[in-house]
C-alpha positions as CSV (number, residue, x, y, z in Angstrom):
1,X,0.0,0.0,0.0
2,X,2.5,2.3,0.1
3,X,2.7,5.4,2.0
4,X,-0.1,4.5,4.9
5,X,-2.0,7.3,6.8
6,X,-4.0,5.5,9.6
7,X,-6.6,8.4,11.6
8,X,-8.0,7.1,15.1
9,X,-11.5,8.3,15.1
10,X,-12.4,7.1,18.7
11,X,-15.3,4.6,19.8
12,X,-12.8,2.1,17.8
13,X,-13.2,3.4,14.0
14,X,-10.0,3.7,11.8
15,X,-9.8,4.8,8.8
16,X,-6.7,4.3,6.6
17,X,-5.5,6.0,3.5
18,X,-2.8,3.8,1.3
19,X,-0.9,4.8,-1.9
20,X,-0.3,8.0,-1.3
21,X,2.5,9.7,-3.2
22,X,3.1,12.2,-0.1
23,X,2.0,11.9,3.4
24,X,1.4,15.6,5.0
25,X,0.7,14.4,8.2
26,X,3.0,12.7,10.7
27,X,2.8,10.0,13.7
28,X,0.2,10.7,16.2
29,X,-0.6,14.3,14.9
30,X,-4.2,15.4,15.6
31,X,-6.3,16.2,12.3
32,X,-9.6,17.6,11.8
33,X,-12.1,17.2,9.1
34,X,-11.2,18.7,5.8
35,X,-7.7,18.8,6.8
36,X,-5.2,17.4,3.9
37,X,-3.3,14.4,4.8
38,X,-1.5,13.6,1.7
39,X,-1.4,13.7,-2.1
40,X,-2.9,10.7,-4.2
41,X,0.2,8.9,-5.8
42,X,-0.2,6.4,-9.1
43,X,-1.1,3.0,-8.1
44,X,1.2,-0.5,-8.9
45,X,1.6,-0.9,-12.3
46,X,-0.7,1.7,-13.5
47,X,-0.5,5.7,-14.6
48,X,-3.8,6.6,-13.2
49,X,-3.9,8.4,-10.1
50,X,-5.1,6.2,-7.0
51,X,-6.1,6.0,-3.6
52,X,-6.9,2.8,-1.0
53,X,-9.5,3.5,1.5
54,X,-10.9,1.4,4.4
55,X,-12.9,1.7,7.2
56,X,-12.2,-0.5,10.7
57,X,-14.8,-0.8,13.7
58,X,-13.2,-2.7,16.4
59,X,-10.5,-4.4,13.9
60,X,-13.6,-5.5,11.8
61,X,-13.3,-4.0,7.9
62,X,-16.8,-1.9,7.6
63,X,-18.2,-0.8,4.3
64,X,-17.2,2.7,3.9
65,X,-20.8,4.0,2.5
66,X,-22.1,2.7,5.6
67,X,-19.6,4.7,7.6
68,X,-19.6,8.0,5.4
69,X,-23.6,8.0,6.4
70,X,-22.9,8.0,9.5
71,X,-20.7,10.7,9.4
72,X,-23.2,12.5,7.4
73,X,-25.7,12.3,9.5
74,X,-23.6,12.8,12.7
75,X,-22.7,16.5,11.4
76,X,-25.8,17.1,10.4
77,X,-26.8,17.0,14.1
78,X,-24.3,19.1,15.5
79,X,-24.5,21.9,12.7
């Protein structure tokens, strides 16, 4: 996967962010939403630009629609 960004999001979600080109943010740094964490590099064997995303609830991979919902609807609350 490359260069590997992995953001703690407490009550045990994780997201991680492989193949990036450049990773902006370093070891245990806090980030908030919006914030860049790196730039998308080109994937294995490929010249298109690429990026490997996965969601983790309590180790358990999660289907990342599911979780951006969530997060939808979580900021929709608190706006």
């Amino acid at each position: 996967l490359g260069n590997v960004a992995i953001i703690d999001h407490d009550m045990d979600f994780m997201s991680l962010y492989g193949m990036a080109e450049l990773l902006v943010v370093e070891e245990q740094q806090t980030v908030v939403a919006g914030q860049v964490i790196g730039t998308v590099g080109e994937s294995v064997g490929n010249d298109a630009s690429a990026l490997y995303f996965e969601v983790r609830h309590n180790a358990e991979t999660v289907n990342p629609e599911d979780w951006l919902s969530m997060q939808l609807i979580s900021s929709d609350v608190t706006e």
